[in-house]
Backbone bond lengths (Angstrom), bond angles and torsions (degrees), N, CA, C in turn:
res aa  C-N    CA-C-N  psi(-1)  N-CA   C-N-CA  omega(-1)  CA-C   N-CA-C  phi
1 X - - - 1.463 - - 1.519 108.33 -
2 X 1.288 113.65 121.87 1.685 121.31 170.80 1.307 112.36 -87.13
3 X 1.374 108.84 110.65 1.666 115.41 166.50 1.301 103.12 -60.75
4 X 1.770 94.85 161.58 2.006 116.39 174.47 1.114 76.89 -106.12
5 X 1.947 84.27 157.51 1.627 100.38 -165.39 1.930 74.55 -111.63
6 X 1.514 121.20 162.01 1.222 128.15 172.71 1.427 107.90 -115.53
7 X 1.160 135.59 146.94 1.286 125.61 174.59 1.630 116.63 -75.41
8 X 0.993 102.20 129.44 2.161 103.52 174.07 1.386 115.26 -75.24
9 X 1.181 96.88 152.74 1.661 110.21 -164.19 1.786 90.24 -93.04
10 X 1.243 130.26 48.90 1.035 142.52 177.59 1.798 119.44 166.48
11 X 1.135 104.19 146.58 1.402 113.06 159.40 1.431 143.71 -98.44
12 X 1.168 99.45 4.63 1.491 123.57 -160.04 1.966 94.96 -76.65
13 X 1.384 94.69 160.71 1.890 95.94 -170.94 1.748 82.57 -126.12
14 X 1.261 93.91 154.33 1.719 94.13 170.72 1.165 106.96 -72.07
15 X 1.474 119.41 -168.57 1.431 126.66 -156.56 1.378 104.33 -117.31
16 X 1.301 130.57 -150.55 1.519 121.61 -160.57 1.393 77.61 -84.82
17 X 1.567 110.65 158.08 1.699 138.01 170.45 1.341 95.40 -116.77
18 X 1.627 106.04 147.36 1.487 124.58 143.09 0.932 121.68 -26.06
19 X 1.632 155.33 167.30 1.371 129.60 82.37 1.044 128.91 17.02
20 X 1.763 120.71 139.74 1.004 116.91 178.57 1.433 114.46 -85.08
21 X 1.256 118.86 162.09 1.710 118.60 -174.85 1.682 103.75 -111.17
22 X 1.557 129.72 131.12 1.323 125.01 -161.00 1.669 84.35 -80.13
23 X 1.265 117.46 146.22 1.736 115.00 165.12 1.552 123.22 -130.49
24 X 1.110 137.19 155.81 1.289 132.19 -169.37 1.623 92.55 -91.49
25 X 1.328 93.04 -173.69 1.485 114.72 -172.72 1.189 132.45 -170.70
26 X 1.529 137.97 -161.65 1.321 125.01 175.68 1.400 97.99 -77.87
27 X 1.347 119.69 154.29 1.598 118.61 172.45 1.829 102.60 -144.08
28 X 1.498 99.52 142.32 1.405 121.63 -173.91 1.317 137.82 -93.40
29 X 1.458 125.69 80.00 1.321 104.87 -169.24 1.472 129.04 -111.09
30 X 1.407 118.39 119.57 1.316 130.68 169.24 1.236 134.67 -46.16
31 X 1.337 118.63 146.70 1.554 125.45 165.31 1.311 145.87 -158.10
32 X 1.148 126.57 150.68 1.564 110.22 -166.24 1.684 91.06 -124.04
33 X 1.117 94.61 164.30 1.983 108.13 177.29 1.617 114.54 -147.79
34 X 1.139 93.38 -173.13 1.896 105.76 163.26 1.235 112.03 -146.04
35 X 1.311 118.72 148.50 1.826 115.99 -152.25 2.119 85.95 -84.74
36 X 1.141 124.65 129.71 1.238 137.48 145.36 1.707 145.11 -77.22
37 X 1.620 95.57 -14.91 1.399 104.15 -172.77 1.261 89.98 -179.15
38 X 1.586 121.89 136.35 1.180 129.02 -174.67 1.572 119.81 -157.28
39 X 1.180 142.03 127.33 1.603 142.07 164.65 1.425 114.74 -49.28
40 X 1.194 110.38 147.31 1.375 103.78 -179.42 1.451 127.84 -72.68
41 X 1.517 108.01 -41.44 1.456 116.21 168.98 1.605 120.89 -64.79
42 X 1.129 98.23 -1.59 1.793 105.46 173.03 1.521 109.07 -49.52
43 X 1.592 103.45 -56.57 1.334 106.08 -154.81 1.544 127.67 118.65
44 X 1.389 104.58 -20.98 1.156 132.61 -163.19 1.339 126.50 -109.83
45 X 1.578 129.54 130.29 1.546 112.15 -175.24 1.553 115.59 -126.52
46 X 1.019 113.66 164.74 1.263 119.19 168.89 1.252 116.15 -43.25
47 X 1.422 136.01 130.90 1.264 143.65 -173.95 1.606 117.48 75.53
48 X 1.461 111.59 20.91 1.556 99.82 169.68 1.375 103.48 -116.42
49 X 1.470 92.72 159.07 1.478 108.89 -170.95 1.399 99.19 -73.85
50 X 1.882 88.28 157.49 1.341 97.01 -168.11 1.938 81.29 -139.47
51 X 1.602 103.14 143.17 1.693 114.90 163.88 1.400 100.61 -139.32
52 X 1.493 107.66 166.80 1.607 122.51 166.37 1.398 96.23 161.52
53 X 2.006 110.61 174.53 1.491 108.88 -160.76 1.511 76.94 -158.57
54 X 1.592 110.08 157.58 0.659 106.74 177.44 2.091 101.62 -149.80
55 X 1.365 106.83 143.42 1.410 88.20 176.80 1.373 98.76 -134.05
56 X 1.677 109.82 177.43 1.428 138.10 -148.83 1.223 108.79 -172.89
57 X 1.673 107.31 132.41 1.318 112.90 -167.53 1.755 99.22 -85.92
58 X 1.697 103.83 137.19 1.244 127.04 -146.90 1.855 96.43 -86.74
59 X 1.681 136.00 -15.03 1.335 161.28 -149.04 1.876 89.59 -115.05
60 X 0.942 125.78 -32.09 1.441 120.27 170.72 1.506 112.00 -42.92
61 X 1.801 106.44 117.40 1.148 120.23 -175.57 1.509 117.14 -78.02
62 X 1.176 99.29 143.96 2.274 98.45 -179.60 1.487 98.96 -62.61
63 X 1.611 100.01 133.45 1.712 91.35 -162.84 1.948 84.97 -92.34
64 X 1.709 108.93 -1.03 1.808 102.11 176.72 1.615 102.81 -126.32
65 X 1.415 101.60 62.24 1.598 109.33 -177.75 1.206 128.66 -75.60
66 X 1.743 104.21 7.81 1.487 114.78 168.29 1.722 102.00 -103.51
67 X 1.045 113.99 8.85 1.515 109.85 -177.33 1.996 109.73 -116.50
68 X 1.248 117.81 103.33 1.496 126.17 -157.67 1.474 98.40 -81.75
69 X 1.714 127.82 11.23 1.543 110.29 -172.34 1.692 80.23 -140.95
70 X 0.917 149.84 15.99 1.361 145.47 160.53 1.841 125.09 -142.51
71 X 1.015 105.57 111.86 1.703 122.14 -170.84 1.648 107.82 -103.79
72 X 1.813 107.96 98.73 1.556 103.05 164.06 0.922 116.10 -85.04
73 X 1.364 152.63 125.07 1.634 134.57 151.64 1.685 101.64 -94.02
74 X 1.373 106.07 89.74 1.822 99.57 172.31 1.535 96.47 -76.26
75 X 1.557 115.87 155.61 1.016 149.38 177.23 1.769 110.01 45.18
76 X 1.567 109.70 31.93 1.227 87.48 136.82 1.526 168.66 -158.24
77 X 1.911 91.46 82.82 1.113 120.23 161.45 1.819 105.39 -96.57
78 X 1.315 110.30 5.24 1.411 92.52 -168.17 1.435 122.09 -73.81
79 X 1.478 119.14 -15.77 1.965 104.41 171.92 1.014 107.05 -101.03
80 X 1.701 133.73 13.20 1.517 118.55 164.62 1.075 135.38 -117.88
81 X 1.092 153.93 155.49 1.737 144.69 173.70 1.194 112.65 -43.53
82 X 1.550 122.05 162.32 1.310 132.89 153.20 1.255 104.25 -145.03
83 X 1.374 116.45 151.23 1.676 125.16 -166.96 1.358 118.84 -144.88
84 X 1.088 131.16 114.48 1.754 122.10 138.92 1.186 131.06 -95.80
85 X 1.310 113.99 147.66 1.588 111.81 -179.39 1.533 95.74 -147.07
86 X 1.368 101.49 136.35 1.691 121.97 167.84 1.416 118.90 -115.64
87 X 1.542 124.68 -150.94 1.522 115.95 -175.62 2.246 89.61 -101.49
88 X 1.227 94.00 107.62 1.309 112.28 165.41 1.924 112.73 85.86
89 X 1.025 97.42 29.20 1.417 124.46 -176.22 1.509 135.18 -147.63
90 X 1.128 115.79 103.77 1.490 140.83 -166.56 1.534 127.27 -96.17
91 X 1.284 137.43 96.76 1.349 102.14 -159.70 1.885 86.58 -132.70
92 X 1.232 130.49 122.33 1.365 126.09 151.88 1.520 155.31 -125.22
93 X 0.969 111.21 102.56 1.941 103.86 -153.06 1.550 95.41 -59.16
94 X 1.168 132.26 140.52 1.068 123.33 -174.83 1.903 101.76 -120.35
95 X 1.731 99.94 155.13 1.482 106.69 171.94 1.712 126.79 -21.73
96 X 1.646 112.14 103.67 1.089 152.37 146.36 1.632 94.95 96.35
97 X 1.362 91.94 61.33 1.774 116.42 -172.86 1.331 107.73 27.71
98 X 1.144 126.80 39.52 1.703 124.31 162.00 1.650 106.06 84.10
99 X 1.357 96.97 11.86 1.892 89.18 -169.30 1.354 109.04 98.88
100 X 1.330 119.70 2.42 1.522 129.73 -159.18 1.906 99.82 -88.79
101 X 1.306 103.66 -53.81 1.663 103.28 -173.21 1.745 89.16 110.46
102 X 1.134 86.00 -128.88 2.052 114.92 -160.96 0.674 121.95 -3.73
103 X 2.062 132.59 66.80 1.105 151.60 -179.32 1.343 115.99 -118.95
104 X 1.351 122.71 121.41 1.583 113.96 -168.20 1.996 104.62 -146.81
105 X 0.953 121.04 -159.11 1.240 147.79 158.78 1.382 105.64 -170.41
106 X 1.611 103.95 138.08 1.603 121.91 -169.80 1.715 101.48 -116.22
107 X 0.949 143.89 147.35 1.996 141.41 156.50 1.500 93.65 -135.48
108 X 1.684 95.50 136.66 1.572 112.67 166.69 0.994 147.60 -99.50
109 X 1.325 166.77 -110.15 1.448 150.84 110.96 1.289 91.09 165.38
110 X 1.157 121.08 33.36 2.050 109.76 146.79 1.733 121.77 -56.18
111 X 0.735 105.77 117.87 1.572 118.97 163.90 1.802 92.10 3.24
112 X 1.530 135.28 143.30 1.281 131.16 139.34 1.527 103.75 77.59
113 X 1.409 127.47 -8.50 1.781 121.38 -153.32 1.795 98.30 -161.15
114 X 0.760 116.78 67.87 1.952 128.37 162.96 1.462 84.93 -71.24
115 X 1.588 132.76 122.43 1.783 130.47 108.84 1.856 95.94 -94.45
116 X 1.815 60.00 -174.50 1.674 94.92 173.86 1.371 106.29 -166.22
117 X 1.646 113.86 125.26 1.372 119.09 -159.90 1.553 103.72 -138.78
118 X 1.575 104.56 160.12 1.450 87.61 -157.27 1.994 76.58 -155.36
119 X 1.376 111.09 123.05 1.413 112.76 179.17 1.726 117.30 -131.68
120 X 1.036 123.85 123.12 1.549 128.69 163.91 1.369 134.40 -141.86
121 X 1.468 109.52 142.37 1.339 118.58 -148.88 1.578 116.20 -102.62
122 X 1.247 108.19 120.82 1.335 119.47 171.97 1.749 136.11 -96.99
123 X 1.042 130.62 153.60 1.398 130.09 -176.68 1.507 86.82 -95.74
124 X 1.529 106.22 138.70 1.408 139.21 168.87 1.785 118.60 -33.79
125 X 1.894 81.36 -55.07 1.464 93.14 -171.37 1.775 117.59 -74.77
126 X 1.287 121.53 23.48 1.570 123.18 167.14 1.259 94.60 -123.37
127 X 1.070 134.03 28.53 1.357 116.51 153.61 1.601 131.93 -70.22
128 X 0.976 141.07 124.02 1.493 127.74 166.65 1.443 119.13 -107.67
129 X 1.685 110.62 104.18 1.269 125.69 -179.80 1.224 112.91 -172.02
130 X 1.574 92.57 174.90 2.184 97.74 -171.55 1.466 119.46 -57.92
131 X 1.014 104.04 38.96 1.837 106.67 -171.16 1.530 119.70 -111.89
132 X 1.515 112.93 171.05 1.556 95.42 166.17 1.197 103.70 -145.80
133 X 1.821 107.38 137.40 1.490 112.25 -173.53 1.042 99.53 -118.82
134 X 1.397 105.85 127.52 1.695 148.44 143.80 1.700 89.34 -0.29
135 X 1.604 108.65 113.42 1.581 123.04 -171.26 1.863 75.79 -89.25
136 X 1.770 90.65 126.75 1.524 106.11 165.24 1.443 126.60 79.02
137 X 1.439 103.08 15.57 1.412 122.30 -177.32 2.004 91.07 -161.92
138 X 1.377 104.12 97.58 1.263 87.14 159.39 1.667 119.28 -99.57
139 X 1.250 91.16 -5.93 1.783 80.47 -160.29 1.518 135.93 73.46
140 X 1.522 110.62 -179.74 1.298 104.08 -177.10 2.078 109.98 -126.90
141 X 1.272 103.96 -177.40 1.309 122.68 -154.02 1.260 120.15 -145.48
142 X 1.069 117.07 140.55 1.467 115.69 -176.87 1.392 113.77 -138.41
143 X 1.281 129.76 160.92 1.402 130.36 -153.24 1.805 90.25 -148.64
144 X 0.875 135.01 107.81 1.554 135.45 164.18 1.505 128.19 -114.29
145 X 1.389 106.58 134.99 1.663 108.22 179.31 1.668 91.35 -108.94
146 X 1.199 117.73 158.45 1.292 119.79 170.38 2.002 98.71 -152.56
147 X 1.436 111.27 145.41 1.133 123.24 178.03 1.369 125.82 -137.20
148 X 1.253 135.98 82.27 1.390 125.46 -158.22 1.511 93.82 -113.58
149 X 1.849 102.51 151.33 1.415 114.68 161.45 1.842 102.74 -113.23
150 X 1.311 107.29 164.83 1.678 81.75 163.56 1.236 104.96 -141.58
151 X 1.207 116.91 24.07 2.053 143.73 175.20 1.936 88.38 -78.45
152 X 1.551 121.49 -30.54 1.583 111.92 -161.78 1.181 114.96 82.89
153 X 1.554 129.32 -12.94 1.388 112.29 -150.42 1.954 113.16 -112.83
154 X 1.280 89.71 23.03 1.439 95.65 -161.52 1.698 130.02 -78.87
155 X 1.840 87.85 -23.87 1.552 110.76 176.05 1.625 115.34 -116.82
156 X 1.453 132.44 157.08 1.377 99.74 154.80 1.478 112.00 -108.29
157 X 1.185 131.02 20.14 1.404 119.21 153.25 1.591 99.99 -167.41
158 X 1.099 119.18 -148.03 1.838 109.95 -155.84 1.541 85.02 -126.26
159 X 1.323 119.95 27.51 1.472 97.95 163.13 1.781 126.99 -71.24
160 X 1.243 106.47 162.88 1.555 106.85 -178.25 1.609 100.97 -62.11
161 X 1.339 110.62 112.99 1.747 115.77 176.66 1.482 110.32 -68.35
162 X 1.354 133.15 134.87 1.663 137.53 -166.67 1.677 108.01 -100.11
163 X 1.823 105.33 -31.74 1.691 106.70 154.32 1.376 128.36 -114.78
164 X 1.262 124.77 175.37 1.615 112.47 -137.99 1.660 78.03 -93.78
165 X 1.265 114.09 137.29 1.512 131.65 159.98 1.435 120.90 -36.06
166 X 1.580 148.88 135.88 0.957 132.57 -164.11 1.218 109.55 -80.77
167 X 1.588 126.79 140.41 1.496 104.21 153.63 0.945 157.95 -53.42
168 X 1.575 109.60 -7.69 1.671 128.05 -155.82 1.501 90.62 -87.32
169 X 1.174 127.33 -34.17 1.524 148.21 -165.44 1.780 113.71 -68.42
170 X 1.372 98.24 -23.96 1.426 106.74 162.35 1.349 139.90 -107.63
171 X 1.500 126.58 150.44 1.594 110.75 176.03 1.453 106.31 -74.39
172 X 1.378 125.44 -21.91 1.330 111.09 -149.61 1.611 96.38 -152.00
173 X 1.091 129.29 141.93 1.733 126.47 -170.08 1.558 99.30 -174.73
174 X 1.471 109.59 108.63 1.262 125.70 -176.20 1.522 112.80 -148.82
175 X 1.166 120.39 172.11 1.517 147.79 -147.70 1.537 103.75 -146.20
176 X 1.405 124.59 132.97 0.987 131.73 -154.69 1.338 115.07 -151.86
177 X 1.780 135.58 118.96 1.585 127.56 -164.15 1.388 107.27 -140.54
178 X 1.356 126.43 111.08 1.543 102.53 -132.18 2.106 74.72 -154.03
179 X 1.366 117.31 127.57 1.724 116.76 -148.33 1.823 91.26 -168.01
180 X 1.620 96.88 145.80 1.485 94.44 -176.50 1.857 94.16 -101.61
181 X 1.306 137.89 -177.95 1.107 157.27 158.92 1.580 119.88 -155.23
182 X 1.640 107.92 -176.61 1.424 117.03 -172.75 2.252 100.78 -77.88
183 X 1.075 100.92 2.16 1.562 104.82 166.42 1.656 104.53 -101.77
184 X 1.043 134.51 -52.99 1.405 139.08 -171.42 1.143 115.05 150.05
185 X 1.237 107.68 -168.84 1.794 109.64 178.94 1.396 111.98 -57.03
186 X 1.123 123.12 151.50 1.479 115.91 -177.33 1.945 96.41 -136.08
187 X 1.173 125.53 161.61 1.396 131.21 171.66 1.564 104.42 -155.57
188 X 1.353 112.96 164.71 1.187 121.56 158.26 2.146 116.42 -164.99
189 X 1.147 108.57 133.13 1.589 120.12 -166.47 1.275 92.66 -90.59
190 X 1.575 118.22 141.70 1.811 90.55 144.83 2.001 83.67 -139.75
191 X 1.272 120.95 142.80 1.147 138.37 147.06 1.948 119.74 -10.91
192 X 0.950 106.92 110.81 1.997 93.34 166.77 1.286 119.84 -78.37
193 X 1.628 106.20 141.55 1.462 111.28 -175.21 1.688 97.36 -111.96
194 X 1.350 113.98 -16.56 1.460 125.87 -175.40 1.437 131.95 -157.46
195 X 1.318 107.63 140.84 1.993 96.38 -175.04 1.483 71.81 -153.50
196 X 1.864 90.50 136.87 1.412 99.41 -169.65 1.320 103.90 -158.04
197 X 1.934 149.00 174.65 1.381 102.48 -167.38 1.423 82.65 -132.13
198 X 1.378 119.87 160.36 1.695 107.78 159.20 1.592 90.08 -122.72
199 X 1.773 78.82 154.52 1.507 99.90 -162.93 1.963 91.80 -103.79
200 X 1.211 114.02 32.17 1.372 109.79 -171.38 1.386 112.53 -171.27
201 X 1.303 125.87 37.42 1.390 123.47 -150.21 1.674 116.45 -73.93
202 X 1.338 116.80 27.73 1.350 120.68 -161.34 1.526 105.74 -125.79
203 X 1.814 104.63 -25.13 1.385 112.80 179.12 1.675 108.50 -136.87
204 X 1.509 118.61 142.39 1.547 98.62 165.69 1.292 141.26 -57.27
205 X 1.225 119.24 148.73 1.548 117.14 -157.41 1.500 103.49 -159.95
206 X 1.473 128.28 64.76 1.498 123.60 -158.46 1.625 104.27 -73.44
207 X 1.178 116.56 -16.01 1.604 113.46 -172.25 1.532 103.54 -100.36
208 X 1.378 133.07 -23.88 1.234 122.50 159.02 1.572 97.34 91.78
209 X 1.708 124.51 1.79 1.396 100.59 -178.04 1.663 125.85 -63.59
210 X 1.388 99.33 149.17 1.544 112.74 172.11 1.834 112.67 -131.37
211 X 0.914 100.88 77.52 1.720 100.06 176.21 0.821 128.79 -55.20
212 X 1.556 128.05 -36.35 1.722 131.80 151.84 1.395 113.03 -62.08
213 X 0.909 122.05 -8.98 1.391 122.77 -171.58 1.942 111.00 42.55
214 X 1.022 97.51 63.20 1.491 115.48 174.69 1.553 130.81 -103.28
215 X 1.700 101.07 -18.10 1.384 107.21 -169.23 1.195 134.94 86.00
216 X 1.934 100.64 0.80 1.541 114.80 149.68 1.298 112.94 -92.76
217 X 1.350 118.81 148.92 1.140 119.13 158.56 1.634 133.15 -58.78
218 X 0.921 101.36 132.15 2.338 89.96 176.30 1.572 102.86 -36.04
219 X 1.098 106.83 -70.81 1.931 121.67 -179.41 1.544 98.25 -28.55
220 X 1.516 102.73 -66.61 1.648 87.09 176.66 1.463 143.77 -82.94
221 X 1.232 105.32 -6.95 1.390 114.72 -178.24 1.094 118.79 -38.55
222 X 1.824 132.84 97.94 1.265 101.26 -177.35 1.693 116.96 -96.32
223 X 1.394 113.48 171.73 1.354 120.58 -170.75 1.465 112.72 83.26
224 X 1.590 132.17 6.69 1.162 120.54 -173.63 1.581 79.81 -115.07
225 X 1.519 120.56 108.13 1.467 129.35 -160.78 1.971 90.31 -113.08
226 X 1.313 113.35 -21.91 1.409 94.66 -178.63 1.855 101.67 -98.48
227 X 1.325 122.23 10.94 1.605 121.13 149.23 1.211 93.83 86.39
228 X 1.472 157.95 14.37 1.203 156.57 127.36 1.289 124.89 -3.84
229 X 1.492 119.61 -48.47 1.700 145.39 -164.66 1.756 104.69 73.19
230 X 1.458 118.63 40.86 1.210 118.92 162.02 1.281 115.24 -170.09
231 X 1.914 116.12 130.63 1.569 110.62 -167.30 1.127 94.25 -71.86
232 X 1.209 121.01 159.94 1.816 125.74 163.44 2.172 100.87 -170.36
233 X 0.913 110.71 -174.21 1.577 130.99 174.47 1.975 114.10 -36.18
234 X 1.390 84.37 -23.81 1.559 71.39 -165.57 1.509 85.97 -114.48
235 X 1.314 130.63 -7.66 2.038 98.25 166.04 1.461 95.77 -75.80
236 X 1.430 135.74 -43.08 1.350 120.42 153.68 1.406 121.97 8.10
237 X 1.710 105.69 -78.20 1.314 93.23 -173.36 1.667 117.58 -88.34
238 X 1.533 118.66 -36.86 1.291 122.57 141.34 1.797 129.17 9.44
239 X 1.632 95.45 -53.35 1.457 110.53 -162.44 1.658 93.21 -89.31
240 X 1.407 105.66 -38.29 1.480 104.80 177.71 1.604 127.14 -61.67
241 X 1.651 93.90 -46.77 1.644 95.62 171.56 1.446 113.41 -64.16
242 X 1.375 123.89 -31.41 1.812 124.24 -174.64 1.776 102.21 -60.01
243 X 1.696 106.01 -41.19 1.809 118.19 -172.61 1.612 99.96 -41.42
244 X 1.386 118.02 -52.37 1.553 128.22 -169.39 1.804 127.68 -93.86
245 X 1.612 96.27 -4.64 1.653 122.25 173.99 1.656 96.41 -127.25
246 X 0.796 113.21 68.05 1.861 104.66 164.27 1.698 110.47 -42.39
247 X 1.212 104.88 -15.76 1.837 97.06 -172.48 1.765 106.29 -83.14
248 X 1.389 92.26 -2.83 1.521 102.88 179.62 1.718 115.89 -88.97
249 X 0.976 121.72 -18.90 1.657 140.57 -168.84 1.343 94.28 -69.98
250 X 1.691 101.48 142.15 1.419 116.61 -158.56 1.747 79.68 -141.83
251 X 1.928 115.88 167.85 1.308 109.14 173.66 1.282 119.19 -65.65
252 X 1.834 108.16 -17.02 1.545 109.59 -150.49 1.306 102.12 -87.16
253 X 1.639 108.54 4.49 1.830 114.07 -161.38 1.615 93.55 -59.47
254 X 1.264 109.22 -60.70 1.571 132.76 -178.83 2.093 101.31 -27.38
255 X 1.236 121.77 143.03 1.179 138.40 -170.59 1.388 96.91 -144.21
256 X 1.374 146.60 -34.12 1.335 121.17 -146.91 1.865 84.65 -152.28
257 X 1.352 140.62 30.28 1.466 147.80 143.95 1.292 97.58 62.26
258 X 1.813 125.53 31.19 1.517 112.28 124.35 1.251 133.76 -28.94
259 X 1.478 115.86 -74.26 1.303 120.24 -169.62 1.649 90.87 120.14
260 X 1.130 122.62 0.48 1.592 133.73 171.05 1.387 122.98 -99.67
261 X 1.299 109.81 144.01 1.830 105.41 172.50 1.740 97.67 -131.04
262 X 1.473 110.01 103.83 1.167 117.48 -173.50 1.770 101.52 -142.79
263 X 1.258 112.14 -150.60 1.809 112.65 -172.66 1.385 92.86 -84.26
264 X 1.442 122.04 -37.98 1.994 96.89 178.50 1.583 119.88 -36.55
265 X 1.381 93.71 -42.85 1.734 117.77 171.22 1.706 108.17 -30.37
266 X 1.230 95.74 -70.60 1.402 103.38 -170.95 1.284 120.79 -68.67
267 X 1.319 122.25 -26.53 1.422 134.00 144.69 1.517 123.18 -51.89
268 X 1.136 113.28 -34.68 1.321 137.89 173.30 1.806 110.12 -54.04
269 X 1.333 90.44 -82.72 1.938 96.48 162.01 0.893 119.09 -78.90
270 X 1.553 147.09 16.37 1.554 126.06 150.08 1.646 91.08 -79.36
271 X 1.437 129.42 -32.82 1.794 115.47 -160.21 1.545 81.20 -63.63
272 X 1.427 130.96 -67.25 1.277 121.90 -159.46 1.431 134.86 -39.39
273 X 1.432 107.04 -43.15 0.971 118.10 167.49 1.723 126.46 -58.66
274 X 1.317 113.13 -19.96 1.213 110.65 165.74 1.702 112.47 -102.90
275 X 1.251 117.87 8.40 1.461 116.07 167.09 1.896 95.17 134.09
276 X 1.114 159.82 -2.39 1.022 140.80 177.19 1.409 109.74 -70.61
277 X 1.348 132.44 -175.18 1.048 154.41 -115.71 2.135 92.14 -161.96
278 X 1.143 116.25 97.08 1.452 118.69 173.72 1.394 109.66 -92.15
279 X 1.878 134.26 177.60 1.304 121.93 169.66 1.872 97.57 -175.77
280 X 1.085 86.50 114.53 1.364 104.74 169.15 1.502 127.63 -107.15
281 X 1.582 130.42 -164.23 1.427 134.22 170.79 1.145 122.97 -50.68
282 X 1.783 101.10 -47.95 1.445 110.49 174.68 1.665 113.32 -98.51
283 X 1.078 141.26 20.35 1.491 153.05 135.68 1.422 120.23 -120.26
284 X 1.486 119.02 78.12 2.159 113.26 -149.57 2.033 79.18 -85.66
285 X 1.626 83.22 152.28 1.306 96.17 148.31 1.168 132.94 -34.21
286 X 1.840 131.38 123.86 1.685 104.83 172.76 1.541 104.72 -72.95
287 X 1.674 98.19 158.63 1.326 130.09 176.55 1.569 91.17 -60.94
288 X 1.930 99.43 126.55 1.400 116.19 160.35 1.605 113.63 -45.22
């Protein structure tokens, strides 16, 4: 999609900038499985593939940051999706669990016992599968990753990890979708075959570069309009020359998910550049 460029009610360029500052961000991690254990009314059987991703803002403070062998980050999965999907089965907690709450990521580091667990909560009624929910009661849902080593040696401390932990590193690494209906509780496990991260989960990006090493993808970076994979001084001016050449406008012109590349723009990537948070088509705002 090609943004319109708008004309600015000025011409003026900002003035010298800092350095850029590397910043974290939301980060995405993927997965694929195979179903291991399953209810019948699921829909679902043993041996089908299972994918979904789920992200969490990576700036989420240890809500037990006086405790060096246990890491809560409550809520944060709470402004982004999380998903599984199998063959005829859909399941997604959606941004700030629907109003639901009980969204966390947990990391361990007791002596002998490293997990890493990752939970979010869904309403019943977005499910899509062979089931039937109770008209006017959907209920709630839960979606679980769980990762345990029991060697200890998997983390070196319980901070929130920014890439997905290896699998080889664990005995046991599974995915978990577990929902009541007008049959009963229903669950289903399936095994991980992969946890992997995209640094762009909104647009394709098969190489995954990040040149700032920020945890955006290049593809998504927005405000880096001259395609570098890092905002700095010259999409600055970049963004300015595109304002007065519309044939110059790129998606990443966008900073603030108008759908415009105008002087907000440029306001847009000077905040970034000193640490804000930009969002375009191909990085949208999260859902309030």
């Amino acid at each position: 999609m090609l943004l319109r460029a708008k004309l600015p009610l000025c011409c003026a360029v900002l003035a010298l900038l800092a350095a850029p500052a590397s910043i974290a961000g939301p980060v995405t991690f993927s997965f694929t499985g195979t179903v291991i254990d399953a209810s019948a009314s699921t829909g679902v059987s043993i041996g089908d593939a299972v994918s979904g991703s789920f992200t969490f803002e990576s700036t989420t403070p240890d809500a037990l940051e006086g405790d060096e062998m246990l890491g809560e980050y409550v809520d944060a999965l709470t402004a982004y999706a999380t998903s599984v999907h199998a063959a005829g089965f859909s399941a997604s907690a959606p941004p700030f669990g629907g109003g639901l709450g009980g969204n966390f990521i947990r990391v361990s580091v007791f002596p002998g016992s490293h997990q890493f667990g990752a939970q979010a909560t869904f309403p019943t009624d977005t499910l899509e599968c062979a089931c039937t929910i109770p008209p006017n009661d959907p209920g709630t849902g839960l979606i679980t990753l769980l990762l345990l080593d029991s060697s200890g040696t998997a983390f070196s401390s319980d901070a929130l990890p920014v890439v997905p932990p290896d699998l080889d590193d664990f005995d046991l690494g599974q995915v978990s979708v577990s929902y009541g209906t007008a049959e009963g509780f229903q669950s289903f496990t399936a095994s991980l075959d992969s946890l992997t991260a995209d640094n762009c989960p909104d647009w394709p990006n098969a190489n995954q570069s990040d040149v700032d090493d920020n945890g955006i993808g290049d593809a998504c970076e927005c405000g880096d309009q001259n395609g570098d994979g890092t905002v700095d001084v010259n999409d600055i001016l970049a963004i300015n020359a595109a304002i007065f050449d519309p044939s110059q406008v790129t998606d990443l012109c966008d900073t603030n998910d108008d759908q415009l590349c105008d002087v907000q723009d440029i306001l847009g990537a000077n905040a970034k550049i000193f640490g804000s948070e930009a969002y375009c088509s191909r990085y949208p705002t999260p859902a309030p």
